[in-house]
C-alpha positions in Angstrom: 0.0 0.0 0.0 2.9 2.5 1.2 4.5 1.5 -2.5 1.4 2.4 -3.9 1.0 5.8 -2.4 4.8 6.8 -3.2 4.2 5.5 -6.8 1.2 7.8 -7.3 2.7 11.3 -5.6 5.6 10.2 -8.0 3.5 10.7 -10.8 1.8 13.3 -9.3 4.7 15.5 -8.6 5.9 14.9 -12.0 3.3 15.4 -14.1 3.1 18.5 -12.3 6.3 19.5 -13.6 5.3 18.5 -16.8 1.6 18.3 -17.4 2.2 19.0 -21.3 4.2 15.6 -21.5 1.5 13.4 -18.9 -1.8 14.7 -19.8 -2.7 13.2 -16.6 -2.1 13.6 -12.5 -2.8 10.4 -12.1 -1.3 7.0 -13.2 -3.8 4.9 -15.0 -6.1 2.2 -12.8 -6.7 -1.2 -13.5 -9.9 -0.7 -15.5 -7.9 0.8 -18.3 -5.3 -1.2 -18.2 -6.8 -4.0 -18.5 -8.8 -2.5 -21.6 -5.4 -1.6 -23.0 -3.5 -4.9 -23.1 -6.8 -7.1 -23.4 -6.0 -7.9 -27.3 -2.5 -8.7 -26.4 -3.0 -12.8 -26.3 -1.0 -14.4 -23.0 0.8 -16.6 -25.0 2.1 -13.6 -27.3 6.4 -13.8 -27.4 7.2 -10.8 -30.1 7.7 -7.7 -29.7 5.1 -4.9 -27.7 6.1 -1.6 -28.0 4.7 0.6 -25.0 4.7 4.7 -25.6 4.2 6.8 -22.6 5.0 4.4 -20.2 4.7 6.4 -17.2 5.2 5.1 -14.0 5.1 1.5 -15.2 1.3 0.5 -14.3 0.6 -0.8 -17.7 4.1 -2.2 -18.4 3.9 -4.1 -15.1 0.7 -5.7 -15.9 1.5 -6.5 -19.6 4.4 -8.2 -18.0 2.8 -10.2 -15.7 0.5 -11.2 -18.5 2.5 -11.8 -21.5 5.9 -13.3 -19.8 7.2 -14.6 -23.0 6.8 -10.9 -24.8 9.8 -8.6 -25.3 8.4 -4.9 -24.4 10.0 -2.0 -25.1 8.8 0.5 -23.4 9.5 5.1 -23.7 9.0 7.7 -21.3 9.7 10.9 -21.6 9.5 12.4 -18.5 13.3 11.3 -16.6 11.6 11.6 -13.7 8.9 9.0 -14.2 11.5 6.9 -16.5 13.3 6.1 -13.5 10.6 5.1 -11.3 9.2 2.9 -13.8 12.8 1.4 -14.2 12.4 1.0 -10.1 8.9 -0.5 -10.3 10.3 -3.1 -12.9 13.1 -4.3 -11.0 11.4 -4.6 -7.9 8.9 -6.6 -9.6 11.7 -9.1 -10.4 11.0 -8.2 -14.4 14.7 -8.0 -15.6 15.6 -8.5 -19.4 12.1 -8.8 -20.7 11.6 -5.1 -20.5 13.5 -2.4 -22.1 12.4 0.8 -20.2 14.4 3.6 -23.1 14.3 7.3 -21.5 13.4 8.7 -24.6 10.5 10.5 -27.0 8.4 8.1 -28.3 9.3 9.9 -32.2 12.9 9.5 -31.3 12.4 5.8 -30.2 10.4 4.7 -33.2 12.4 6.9 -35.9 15.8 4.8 -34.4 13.8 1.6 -34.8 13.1 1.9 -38.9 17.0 3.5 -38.8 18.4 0.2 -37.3 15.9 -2.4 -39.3 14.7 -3.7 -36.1 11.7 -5.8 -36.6 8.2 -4.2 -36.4 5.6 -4.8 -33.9 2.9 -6.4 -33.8 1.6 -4.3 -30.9 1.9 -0.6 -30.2 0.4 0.6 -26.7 0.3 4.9 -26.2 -1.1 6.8 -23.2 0.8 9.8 -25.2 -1.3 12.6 -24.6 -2.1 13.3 -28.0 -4.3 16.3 -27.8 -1.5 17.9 -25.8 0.6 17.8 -28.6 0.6 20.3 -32.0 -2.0 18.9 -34.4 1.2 18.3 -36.9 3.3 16.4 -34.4 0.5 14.7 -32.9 -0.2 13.6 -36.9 3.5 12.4 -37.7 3.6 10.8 -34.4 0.5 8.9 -35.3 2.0 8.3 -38.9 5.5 7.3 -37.3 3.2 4.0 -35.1 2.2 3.5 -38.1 5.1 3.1 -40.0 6.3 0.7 -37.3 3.4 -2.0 -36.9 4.3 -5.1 -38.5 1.0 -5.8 -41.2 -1.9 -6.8 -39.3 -0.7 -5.3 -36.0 -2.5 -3.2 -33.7 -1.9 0.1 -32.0 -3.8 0.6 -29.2 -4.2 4.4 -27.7 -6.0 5.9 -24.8 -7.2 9.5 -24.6 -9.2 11.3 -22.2 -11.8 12.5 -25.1 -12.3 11.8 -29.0 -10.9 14.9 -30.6 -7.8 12.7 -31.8 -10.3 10.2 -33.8 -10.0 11.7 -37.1 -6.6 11.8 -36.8 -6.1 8.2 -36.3 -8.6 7.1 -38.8 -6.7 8.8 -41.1 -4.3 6.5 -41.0 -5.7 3.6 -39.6 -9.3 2.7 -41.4 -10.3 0.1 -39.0 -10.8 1.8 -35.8 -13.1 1.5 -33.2 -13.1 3.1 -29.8 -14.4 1.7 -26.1 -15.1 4.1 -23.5 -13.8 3.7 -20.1 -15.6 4.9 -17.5 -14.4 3.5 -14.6 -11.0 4.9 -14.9 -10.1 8.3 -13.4 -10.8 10.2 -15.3 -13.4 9.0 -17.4 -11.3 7.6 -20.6 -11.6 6.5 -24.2 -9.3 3.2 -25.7 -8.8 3.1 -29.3 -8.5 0.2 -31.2 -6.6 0.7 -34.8 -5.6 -1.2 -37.4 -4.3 -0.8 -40.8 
């Protein structure tokens, strides 16, 4: 419980700091989580990439679900980078997870640089309406560009403002409200 406390006026304090970068003063609860990683099957072993990764609630969880998966996972925000680093390793979760301190453009733009393979799931709490409509566009584009064919990005927002956007560039879209989370949130489901 004492973890659990420390964890949130972590995120708290940080997204503080940086409200811009979180979108949120809260980490994400269980209801959403589970919403978020719920197409990820528990027998999946390729490769989940996690933008926006926080404090590590959702990257603990897919984890714990999905132990043959290798994550890689971007946060922005040092602050919260490091605790979610913490929160990994005192989970026992070594060498499964890549935790990269990093922009999620940086991290995927190094990806198609190096040839690493795509994947087949992309997880964002990036807090697209925060971000310029062109960047928040290219960053959309950019997950995209790295989703292996028939892969899925899956993206929660706090309204549907972003929904054009992502339709744009993924057809098949569908979106699942969340309403036990706080605050109320929106998943969206998007494939090419």
């Amino acid at each position: 419980m004492q973890n659990a406390v420390a964890n949130y006026l972590h995120f708290m304090w940080a997204a503080l700091a940086k409200f811009r970068q979180t979108g949120a003063i809260v980490p994400s609860q269980r209801f959403l989580i589970e919403k978020m990683i719920a197409p990820v099957p528990e027998s999946y072993s390729g490769r989940i990439i996690e933008l926006g990764a926080g404090n590590g609630a959702l990257t603990l969880r897919l984890a714990a679900r999905c132990p043959e998966a290798r994550i890689l996972a971007c946060e922005i925000n040092p602050a919260l980078a490091r605790v979610s680093r913490q929160n990994l390793d005192n989970a026992g979760i070594n060498g499964r997870v890549q935790m990269v301190p990093d922009s999620a453009e940086h991290l995927l733009s190094e990806m198609g640089r190096r040839g690493m393979d795509k994947a087949e799931f992309v997880l964002s709490g990036i807090p697209l309406g925060n971000l310029p409509g062109e960047q928040a566009f290219a960053l959309i584009r950019a997950i995209s560009r790295a989703l292996a064919p028939g892969g899925m990005y899956v993206q929660f927002q706090y309204s549907l403002m972003d929904r054009r956007r992502i339709r744009r560039c993924f057809p098949n879209l569908r979106t699942v409200p969340v309403l036990l989370n706080f605050p109320p949130a929106v998943v969206y489901y998007a494939q090419h």
